[in-house]
N, C-alpha and C positions, 0 to 999 in steps of 0.2 A: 765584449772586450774584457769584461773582470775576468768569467771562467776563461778566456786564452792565458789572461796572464799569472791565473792562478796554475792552468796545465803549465806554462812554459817553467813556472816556480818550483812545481812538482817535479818538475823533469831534472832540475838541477838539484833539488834534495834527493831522490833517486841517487843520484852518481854521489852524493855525499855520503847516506849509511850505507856503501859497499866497505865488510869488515863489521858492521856494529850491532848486527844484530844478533840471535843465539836462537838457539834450537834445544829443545825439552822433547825425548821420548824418541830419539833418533837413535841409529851407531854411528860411529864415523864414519861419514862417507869417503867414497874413494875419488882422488884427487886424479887431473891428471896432471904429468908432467912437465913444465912451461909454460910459458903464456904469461898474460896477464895474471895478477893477484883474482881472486875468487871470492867472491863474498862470502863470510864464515857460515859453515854448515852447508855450505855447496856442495853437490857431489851426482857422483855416477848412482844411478838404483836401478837395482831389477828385482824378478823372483816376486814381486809383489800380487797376491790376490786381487782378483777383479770384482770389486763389488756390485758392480751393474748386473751380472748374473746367479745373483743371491734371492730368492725369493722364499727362503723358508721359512718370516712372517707371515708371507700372502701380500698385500701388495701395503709395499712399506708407506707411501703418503695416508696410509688409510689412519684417522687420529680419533680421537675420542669426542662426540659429540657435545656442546655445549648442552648446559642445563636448560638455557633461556639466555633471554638478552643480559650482556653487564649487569649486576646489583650496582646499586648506587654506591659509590667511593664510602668506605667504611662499612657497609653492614654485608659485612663477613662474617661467617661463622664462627665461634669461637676455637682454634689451634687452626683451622686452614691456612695454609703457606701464605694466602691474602692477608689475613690477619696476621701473622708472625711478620712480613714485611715490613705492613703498614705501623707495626709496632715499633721495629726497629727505624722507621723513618726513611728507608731511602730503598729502590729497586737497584741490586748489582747488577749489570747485565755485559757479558762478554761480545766484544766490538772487535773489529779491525780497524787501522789506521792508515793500510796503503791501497784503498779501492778506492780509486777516484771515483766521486759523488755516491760512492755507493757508505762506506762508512772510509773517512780519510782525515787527516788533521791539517786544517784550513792555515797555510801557510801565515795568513796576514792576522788573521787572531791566534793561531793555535787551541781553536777550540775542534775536536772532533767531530763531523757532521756529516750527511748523507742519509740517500733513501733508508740506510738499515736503522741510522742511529733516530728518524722519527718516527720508525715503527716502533721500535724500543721506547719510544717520549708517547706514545699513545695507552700502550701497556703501564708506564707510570702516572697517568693522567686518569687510567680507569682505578687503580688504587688507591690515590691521593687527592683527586679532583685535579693538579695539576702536575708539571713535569717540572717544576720550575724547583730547582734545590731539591729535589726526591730521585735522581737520576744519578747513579753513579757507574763510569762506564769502569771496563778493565779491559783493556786491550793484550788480544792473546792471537799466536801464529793456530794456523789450522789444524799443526799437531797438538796444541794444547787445550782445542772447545771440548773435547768427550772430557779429557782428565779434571778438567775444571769444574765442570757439572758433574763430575763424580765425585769428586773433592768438597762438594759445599761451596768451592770460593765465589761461585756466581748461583744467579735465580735463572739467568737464563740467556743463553747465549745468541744473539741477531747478527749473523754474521756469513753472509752468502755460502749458507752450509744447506750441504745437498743431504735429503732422507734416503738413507739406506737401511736394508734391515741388518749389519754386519753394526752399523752406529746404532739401531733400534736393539742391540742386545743391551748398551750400557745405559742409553737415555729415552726419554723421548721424547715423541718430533708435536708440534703445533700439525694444523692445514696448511696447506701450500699455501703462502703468500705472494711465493713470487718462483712465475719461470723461466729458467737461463737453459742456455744452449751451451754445449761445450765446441768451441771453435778453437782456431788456429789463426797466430798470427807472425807474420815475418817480415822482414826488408823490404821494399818496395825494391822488385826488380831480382826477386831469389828467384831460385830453378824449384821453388817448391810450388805447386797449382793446385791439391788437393790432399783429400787423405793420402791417399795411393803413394806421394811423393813424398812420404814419412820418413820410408823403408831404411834403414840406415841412417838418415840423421838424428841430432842430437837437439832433442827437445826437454825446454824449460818449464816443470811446475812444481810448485808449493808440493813441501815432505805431508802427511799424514790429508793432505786432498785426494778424493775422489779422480781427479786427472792425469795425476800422476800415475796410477795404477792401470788407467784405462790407457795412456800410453805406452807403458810398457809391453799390455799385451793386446794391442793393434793387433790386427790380421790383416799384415805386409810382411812379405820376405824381403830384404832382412830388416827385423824388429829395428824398429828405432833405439835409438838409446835414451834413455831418462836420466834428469839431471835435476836434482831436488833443489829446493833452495827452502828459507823460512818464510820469503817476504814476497810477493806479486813483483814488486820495486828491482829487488833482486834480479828476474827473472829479465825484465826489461834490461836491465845492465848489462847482462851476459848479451842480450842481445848485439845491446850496441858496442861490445867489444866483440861480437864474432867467435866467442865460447859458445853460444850456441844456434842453430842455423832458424828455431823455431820454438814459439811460446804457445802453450793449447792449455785452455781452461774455459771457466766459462764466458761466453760472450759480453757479458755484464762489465769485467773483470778485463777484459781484451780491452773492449773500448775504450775503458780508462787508458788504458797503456798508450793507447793508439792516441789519443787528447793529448798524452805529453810527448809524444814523439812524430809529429806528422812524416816520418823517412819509413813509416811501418804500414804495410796490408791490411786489415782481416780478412780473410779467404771466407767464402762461402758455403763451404758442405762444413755440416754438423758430423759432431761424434755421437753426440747423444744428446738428450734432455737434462736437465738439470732442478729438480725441483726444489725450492729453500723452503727449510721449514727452521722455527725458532726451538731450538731443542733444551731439555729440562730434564731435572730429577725423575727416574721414574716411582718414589715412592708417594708422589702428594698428587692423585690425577684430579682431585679439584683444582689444579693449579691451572692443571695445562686444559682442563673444561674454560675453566674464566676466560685465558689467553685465547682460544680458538673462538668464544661468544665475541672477545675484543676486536679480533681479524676479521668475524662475521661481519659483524660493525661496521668497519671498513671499508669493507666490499661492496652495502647493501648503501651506504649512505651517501657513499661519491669520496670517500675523502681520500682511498686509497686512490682514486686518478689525480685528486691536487696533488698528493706527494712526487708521486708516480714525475707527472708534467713540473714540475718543482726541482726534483733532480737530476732526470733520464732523458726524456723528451727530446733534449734538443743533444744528450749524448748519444742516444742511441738510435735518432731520428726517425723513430716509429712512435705512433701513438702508444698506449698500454691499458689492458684491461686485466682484474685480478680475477687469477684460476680462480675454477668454483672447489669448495671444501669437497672430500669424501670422507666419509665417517667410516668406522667399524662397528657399533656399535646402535 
């Protein structure tokens, strides 16, 4: 009964920041003429690269292998990013705010939570022994996780972000933690039934996400059209104003959509895979050795299924088990 009434809560802040939110690292997109009002940084996009057929790292989830298991909170190396943290007292780590249970801000407290943000509190818990006042989030749109982690302003970004090697040029990625599918989602009762039924219409995803560029260049005559926005919340709006005919991203991300608006589908065929990995500076790879021994962790000890069945479970009404690592190294 909570989470119904926290989605139905969701659904009505949705239709509140239509207008409020911004966009970093975009151009103007192109508007169209009429209609309803457009949530700021909405627009038409094409012309975009396709990063799903990128492979000249070799195969991008592949990350750097743990030393061993966790060191015990503190004994760190001395200058390791572990240590530089733990000095400054608190883990930064780049979060989102509009993926239902995945990282979203909890209407009735207004604290941010979900499956990303206690992977993030596990990563602070192996640094400082706990998460408690050592956790400092910063919420950023999908165009802004690479600039951020290039910038300094985060340690590490947890934020349903797919590994690519096009993103493995500026950062890089943890082990896959978690795998999403990219789907589609529309109206109850569209004329859309699968990919095929793309062709031409006008689908909603996040500016600087992986989905948006894999819509653009679908293999359907005629290309659909892409419609950027900054926020997941966003994209659900246009929905339900009928700006645009269809939402595709990852299934993760759908689902939530689909929790605040029961008048919505998910359709069943996949675009693609989707592998998240927490992505970091690429100058301090002890960092991201620690983080991936932290994921091991995880994996190996059961605690990634209590999260897992803690937030998704009963969104996504499958059980869930954590991909296994691949190293390079």
């Amino acid at each position: 009964m909570k989470r119904a009434r926290v989605a139905a809560l969701l659904a009505a802040v949705a239709v509140a920041v239509v207008g409020c939110t911004s966009s970093e690292g975009v151009g103007e997109p192109r508007r169209p003429a009429g209609g309803a009002p457009m949530p700021k940084g909405a627009g038409e996009v094409s012309d975009l690269p396709s990063a799903s057929t990128d492979r000249s790292c070799g195969d991008p989830t592949a990350s750097l292998r743990p030393a061993g298991p966790p060191p015990a909170p503190g004994a760190f190396p001395a200058g390791s990013a572990m240590a530089e943290i733990r000095a400054r007292g608190k883990l930064i780590v780049g979060v989102d705010q509009n993926t239902y249970q995945f990282g979203y801000r909890n209407p009735f407290t207004g604290a941010v939570e979900g499956f990303d943000i206690d992977m993030a509190k596990e990563i602070a818990k192996a640094i400082f022994g706990t998460a408690e006042g050592k956790l400092q989030l910063k919420v950023l749109t999908s165009a802004q996780r690479v600039p951020a982690v290039k910038n300094g302003d985060v340690d590490l970004v947890v934020e349903t972000m797919t590994i690519n090697c096009e993103r493995r040029r500026d950062v890089e990625f943890s082990s896959v933690y978690y795998m999403a599918r990219q789907r589609v989602l529309v109206k109850n009762g569209a004329d859309i039934e699968g990919v095929e039924s793309l062709g031409g219409k006008r689908v909603c995803a996040a500016h600087g996400s992986t989905s948006i560029a894999r819509i653009v260049n679908l293999e359907v005559d005629p290309k659909p059209v892409g419609v950027g926005v900054d926020s997941w919340t966003d994209c659900l709006v246009m929905l339900q104003q009928n700006q645009v005919d269809a939402v595709s991203t990852d299934d993760t991300i759908l689902a939530g959509l689909r929790a605040q608006d029961p008048f919505t589908t998910l359709l069943d065929d996949s675009l693609s895979q989707e592998p998240y990995g927490m992505a970091m500076a690429k100058d301090a790879p002890e960092f991201t050795r620690f983080v991936n021994a932290v994921i091991e962790d995880l994996r190996t000890s059961g605690r990634w299924e209590q999260i897992y069945d803690r937030w998704l479970l009963a969104l996504l009404e499958t059980p869930g088990s954590p991909p296994r690592a691949t190293y390079r190294d």
